[in-house]
C-alpha positions as protocol buffer text, in pm:
chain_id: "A"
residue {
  index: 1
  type: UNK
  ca { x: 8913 y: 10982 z: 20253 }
}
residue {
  index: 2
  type: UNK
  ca { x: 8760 y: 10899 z: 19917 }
}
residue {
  index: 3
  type: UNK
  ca { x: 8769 y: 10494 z: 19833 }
}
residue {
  index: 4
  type: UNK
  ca { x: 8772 y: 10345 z: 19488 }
}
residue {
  index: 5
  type: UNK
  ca { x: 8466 y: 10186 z: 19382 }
}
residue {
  index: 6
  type: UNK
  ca { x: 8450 y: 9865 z: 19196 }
}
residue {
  index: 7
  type: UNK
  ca { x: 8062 y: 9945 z: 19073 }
}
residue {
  index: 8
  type: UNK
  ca { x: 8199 y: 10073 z: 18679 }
}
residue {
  index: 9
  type: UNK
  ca { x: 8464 y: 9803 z: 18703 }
}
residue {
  index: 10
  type: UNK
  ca { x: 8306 y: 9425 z: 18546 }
}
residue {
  index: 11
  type: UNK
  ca { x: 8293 y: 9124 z: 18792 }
}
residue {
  index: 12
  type: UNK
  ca { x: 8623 y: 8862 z: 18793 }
}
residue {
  index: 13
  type: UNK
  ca { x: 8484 y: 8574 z: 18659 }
}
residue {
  index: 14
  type: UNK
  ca { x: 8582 y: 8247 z: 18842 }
}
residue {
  index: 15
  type: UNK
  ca { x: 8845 y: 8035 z: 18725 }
}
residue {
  index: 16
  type: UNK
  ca { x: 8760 y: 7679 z: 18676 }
}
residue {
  index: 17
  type: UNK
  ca { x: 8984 y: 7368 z: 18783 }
}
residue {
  index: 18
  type: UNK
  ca { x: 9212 y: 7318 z: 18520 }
}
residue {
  index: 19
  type: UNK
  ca { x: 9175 y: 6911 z: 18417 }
}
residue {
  index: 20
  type: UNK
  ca { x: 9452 y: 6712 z: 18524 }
}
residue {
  index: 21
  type: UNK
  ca { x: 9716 y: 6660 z: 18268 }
}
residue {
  index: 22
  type: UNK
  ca { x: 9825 y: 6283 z: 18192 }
}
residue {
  index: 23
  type: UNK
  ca { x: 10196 y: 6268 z: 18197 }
}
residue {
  index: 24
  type: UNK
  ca { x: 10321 y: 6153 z: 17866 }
}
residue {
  index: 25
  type: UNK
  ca { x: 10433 y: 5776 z: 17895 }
}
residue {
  index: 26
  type: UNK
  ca { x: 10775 y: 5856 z: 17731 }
}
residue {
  index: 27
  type: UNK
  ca { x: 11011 y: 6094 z: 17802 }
}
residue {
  index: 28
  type: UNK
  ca { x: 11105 y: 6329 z: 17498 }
}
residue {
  index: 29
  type: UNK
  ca { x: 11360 y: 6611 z: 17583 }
}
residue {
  index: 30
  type: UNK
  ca { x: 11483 y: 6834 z: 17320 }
}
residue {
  index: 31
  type: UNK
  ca { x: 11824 y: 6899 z: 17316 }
}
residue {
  index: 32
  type: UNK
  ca { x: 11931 y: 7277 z: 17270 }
}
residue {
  index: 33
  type: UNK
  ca { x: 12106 y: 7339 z: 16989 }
}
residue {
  index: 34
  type: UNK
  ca { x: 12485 y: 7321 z: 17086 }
}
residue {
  index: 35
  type: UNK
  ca { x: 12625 y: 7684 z: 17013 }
}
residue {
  index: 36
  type: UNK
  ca { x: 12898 y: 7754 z: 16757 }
}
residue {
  index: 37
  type: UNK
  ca { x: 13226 y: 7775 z: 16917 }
}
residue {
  index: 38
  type: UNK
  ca { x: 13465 y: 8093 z: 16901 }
}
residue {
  index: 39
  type: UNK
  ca { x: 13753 y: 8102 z: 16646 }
}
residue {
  index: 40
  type: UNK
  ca { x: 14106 y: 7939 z: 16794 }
}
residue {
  index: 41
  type: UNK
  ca { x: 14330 y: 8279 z: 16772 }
}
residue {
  index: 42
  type: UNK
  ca { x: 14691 y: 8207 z: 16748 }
}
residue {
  index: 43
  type: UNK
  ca { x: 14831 y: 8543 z: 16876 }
}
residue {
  index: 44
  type: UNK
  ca { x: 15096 y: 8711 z: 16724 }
}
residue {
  index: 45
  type: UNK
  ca { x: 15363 y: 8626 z: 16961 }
}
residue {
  index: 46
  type: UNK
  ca { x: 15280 y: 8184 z: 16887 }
}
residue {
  index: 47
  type: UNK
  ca { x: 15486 y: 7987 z: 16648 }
}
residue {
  index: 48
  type: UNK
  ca { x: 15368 y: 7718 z: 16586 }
}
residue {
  index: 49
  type: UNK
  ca { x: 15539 y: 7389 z: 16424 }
}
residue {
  index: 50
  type: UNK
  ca { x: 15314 y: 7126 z: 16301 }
}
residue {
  index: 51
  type: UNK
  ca { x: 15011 y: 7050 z: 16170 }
}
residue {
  index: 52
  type: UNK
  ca { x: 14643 y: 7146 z: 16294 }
}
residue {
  index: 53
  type: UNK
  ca { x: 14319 y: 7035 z: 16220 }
}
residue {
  index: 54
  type: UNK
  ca { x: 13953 y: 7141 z: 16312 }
}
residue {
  index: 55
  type: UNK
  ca { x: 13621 y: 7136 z: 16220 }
}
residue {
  index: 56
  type: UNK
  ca { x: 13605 y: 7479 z: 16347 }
}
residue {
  index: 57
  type: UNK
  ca { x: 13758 y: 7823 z: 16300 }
}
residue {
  index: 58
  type: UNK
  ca { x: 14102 y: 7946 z: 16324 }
}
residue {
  index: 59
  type: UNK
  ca { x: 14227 y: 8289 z: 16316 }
}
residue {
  index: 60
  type: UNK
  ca { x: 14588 y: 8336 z: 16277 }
}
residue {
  index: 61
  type: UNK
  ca { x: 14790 y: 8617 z: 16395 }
}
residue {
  index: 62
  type: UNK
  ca { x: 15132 y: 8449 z: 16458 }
}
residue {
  index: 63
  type: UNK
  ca { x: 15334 y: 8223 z: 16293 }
}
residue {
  index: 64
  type: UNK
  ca { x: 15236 y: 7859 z: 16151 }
}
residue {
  index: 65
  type: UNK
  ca { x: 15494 y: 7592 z: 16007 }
}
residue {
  index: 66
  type: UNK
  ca { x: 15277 y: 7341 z: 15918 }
}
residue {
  index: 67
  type: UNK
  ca { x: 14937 y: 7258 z: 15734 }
}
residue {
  index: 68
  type: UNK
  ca { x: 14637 y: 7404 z: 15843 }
}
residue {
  index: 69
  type: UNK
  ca { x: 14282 y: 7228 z: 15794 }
}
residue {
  index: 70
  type: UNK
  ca { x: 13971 y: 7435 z: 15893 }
}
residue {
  index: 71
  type: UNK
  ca { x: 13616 y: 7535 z: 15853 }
}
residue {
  index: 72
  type: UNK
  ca { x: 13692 y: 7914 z: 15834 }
}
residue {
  index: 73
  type: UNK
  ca { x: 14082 y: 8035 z: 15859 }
}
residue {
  index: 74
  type: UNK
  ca { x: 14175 y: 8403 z: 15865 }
}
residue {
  index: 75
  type: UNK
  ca { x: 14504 y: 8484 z: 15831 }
}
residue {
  index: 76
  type: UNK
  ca { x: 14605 y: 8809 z: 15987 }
}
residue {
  index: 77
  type: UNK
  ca { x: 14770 y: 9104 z: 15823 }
}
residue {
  index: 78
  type: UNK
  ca { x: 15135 y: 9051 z: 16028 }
}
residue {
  index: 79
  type: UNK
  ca { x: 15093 y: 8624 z: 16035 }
}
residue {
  index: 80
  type: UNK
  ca { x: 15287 y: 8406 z: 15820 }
}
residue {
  index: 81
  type: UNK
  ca { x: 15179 y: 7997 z: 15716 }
}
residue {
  index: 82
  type: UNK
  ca { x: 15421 y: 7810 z: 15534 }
}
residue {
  index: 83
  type: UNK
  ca { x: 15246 y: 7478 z: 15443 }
}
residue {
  index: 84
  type: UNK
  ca { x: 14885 y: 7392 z: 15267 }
}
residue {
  index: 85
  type: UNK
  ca { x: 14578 y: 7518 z: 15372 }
}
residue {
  index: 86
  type: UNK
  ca { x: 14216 y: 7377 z: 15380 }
}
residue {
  index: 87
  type: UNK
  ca { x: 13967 y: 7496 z: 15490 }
}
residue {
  index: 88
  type: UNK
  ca { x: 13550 y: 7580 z: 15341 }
}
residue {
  index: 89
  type: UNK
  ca { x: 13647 y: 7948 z: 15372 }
}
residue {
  index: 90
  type: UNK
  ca { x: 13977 y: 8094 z: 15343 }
}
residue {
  index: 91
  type: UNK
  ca { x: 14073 y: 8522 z: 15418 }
}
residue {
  index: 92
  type: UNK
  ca { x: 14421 y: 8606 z: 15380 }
}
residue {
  index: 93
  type: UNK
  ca { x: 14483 y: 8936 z: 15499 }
}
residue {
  index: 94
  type: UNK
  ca { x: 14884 y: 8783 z: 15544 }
}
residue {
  index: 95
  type: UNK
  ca { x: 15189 y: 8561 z: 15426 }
}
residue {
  index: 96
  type: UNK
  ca { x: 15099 y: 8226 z: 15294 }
}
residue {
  index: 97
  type: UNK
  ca { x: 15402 y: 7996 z: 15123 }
}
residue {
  index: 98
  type: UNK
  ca { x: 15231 y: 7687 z: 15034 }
}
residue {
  index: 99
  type: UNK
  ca { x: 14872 y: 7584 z: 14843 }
}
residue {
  index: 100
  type: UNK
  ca { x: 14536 y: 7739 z: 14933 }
}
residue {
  index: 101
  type: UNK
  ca { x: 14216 y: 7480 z: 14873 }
}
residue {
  index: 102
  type: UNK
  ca { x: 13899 y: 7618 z: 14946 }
}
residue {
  index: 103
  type: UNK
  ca { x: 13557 y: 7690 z: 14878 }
}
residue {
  index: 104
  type: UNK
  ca { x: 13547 y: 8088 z: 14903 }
}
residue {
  index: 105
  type: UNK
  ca { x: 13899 y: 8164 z: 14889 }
}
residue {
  index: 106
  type: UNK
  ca { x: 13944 y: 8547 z: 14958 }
}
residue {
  index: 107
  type: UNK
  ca { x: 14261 y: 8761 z: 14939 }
}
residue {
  index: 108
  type: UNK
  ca { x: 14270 y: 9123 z: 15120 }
}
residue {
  index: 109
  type: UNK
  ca { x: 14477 y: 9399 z: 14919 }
}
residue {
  index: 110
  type: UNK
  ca { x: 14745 y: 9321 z: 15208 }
}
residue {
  index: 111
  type: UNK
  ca { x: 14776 y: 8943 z: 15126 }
}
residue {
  index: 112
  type: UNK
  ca { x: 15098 y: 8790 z: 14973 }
}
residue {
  index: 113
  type: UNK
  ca { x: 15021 y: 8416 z: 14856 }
}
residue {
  index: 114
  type: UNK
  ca { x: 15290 y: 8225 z: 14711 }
}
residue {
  index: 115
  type: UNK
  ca { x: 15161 y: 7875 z: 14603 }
}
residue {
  index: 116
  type: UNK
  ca { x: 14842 y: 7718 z: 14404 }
}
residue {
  index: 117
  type: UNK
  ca { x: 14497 y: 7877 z: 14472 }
}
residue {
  index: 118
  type: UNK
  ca { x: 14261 y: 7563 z: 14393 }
}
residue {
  index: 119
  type: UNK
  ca { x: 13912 y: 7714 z: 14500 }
}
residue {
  index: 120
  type: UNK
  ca { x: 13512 y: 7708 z: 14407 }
}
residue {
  index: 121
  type: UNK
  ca { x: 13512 y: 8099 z: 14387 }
}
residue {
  index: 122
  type: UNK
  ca { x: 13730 y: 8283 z: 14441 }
}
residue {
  index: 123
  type: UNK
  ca { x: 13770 y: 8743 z: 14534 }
}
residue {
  index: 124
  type: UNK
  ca { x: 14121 y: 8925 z: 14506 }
}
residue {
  index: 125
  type: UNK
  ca { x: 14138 y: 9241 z: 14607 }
}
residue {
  index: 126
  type: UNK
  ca { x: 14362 y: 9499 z: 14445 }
}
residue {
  index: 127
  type: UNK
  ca { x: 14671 y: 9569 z: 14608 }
}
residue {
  index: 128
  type: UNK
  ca { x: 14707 y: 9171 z: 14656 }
}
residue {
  index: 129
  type: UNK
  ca { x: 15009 y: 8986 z: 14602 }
}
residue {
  index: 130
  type: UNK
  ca { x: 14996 y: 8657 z: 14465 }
}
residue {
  index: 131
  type: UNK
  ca { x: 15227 y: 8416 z: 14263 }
}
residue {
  index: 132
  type: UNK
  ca { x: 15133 y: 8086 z: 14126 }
}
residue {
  index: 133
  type: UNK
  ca { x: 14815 y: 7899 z: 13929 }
}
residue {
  index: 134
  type: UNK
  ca { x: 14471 y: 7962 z: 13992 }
}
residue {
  index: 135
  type: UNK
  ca { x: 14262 y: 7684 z: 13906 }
}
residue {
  index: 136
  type: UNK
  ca { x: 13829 y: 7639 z: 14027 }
}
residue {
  index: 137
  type: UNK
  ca { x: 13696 y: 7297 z: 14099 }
}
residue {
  index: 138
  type: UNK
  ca { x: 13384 y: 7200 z: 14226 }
}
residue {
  index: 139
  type: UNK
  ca { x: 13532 y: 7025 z: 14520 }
}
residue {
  index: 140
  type: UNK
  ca { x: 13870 y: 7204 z: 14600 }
}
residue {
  index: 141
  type: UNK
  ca { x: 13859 y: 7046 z: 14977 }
}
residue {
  index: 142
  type: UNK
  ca { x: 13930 y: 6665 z: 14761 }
}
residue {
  index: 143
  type: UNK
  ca { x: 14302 y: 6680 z: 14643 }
}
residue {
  index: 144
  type: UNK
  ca { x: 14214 y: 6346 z: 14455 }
}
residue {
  index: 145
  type: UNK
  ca { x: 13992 y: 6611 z: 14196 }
}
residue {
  index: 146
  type: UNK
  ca { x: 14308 y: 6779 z: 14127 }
}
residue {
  index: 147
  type: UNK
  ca { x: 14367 y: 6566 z: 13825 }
}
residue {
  index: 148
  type: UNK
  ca { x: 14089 y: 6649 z: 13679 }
}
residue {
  index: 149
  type: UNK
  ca { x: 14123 y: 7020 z: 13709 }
}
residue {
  index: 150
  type: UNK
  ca { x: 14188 y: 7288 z: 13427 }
}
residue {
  index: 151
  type: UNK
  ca { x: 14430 y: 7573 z: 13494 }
}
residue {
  index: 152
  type: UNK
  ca { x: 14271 y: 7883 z: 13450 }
}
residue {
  index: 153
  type: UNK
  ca { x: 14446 y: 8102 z: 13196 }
}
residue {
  index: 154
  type: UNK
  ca { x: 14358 y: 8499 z: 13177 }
}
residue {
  index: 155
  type: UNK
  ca { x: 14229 y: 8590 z: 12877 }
}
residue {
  index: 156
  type: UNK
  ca { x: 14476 y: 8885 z: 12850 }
}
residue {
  index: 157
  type: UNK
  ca { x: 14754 y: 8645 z: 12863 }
}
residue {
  index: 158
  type: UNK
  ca { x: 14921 y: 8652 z: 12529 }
}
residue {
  index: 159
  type: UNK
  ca { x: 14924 y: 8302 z: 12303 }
}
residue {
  index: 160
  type: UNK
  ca { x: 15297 y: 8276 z: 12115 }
}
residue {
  index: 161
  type: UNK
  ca { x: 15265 y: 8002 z: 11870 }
}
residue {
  index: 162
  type: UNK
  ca { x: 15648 y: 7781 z: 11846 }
}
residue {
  index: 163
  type: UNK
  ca { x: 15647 y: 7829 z: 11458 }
}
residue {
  index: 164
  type: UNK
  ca { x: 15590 y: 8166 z: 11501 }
}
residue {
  index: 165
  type: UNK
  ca { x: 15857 y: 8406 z: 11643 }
}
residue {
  index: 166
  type: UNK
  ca { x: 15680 y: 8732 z: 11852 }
}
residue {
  index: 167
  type: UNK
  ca { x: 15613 y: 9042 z: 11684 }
}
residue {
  index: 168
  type: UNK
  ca { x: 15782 y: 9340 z: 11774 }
}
């Protein structure tokens, strides 16, 4: 049998002793950076009665008598919330009866809102259904602001002056 020879191949050159390493004289240890927690899903066979509060998410597919305070809340297609809402970011794919506050408020084309949107920005989606005033703040999550909010009036809504009857 034929054996490989090392002759071509260059020499391993030897390794030298590492220097001892001083051991620092206090201890630091990073903590990990915690991970985000999953949403809270309230399925759709939950009711609910009260209020709830979080600094996390909440996804809700049931039903919800009560207000709702969250970092991000979805509300499913087939869930219902009858109370206020708070929360940084608000989807409503559902039924809300009460007021919205919320940084990015967002409303599916299968969302029926009846109550106050008070909101930063704010996307409606054709298809939507929604009843009551609209009004941007820069900090909807404060209700002490509200006072010095501004409705927001479409400018397609017609202007009927008292003195003067409509045409027609």
């Amino acid at each position: 049998m034929f054996s490989k020879s090392k002759i071509n191949e260059p020499a391993e050159k030897p390794v030298p002793a590492a220097a001892p390493i001083s051991k620092p004289t206090s201890e630091f240890k990073p903590t990990p950076p915690k991970a985000k927690p999953p949403a809270s899903i309230l399925s759709t066979d939950l009711q609910v009665t009260g209020n709830m509060r979080t600094t996390g998410d909440i996804q809700v597919e049931g039903r919800v008598d009560g207000d709702i305070r969250a970092h991000l809340l979805t509300i499913g297609e087939k869930a219902t919330v009858r109370g206020e809402i708070i929360a940084d970011d608000v989807v409503v794919n559902g039924h809300v009866i009460g007021r919205v506050r919320g940084l990015k408020v967002r409303l599916t084309s299968t969302a029926q809102v009846e109550g106050d949107i008070i909101h930063k920005t704010i996307a409606i989606e054709s298809g939507a259904h929604f009843e009551g005033s609209v009004q941007r703040q820069d900090d909807p999550l404060n209700p002490g602001s509200a006072k010095s909010a501004k409705p927001v009036v479409p400018p397609s809504t017609p202007h009927l002056s008292p003195s003067r009857p409509p045409k027609e």
